[in-house]
C-alpha positions in Angstrom: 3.3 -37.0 -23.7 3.5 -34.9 -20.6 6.5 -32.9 -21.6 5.0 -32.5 -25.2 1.6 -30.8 -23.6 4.1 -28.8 -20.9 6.0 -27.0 -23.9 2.6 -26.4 -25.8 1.8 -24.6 -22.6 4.7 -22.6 -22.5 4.9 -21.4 -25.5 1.3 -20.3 -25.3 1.7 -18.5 -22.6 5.5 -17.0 -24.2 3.5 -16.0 -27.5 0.1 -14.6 -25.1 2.8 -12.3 -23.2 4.3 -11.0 -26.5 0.9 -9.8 -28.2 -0.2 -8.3 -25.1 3.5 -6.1 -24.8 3.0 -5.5 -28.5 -0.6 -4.2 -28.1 0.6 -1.8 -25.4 3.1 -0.7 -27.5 0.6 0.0 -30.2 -2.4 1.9 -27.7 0.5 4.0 -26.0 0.7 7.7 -27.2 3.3 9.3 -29.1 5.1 12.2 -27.2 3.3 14.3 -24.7 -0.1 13.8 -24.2 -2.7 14.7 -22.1 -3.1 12.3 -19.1 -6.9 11.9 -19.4 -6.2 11.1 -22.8 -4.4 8.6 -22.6 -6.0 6.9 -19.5 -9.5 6.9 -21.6 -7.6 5.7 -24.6 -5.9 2.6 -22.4 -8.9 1.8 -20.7 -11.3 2.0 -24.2 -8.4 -0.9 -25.2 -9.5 -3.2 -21.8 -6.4 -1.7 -19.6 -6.7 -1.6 -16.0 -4.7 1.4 -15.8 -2.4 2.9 -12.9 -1.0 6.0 -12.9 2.5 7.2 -11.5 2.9 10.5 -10.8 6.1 12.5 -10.1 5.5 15.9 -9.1 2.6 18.1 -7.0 0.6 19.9 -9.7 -2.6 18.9 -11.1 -3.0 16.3 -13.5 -4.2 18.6 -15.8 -0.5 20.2 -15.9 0.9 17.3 -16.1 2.2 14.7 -19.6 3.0 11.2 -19.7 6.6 10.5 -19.8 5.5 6.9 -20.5 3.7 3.7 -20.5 5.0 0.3 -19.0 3.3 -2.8 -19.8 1.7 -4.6 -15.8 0.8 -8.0 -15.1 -1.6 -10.0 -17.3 -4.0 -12.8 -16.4 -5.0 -15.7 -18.5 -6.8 -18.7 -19.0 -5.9 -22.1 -20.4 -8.5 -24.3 -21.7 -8.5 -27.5 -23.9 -11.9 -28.4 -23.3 -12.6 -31.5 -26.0 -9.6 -32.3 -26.4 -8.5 -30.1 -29.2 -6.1 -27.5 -29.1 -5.5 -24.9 -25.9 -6.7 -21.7 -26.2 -5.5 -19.0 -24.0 -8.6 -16.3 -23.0 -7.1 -12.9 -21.2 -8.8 -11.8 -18.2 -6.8 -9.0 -17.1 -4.2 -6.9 -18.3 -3.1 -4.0 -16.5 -0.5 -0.6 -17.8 1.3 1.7 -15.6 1.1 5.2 -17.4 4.0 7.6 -15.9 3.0 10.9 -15.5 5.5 14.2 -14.9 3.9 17.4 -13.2 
């Protein structure tokens, strides 16, 4: 029974780290963007949101060159004894930026 409830677990956790890559994927921008704009945008989608930035100018000068997907925290709870339901916490993005 033990290894049945370990496997539920893992795959929970497996199918909560694909949605969260896929929804990154989906609030990233498209070619250069404005860094602002895209930090807003991230955050407006629950990001925590750290930027990288290569280069001395201001940020204002500056594009994303990308978005990487950070660590996520989650919950597990199977209160009642029916299924286990995975609650996200946290989920932090790393926005490159190129001055």
């Amino acid at each position: 029974m033990k290894s049945y409830v370990a496997i539920g677990i893992t795959a929970t956790t497996l199918t909560s780290a694909a949605l969260a890559l896929a929804a990154v994927a989906t609030a990233a921008p498209t070619g250069p963007s404005s860094v602002d704009q895209t930090v807003q945008t991230l955050e407006a989608s629950g990001y925590h949101v750290i930027v990288n930035r290569t280069g001395g100018a201001s940020l204002s000068q500056c594009t994303v060159s990308g978005v990487r997907q950070g660590q996520t925290h989650s919950t597990e709870d199977s209160r009642g004894g029916s299924s286990i339901n995975t609650t996200i916490t946290s989920r932090t993005v790393y926005v490159d930026v190129a001055c």
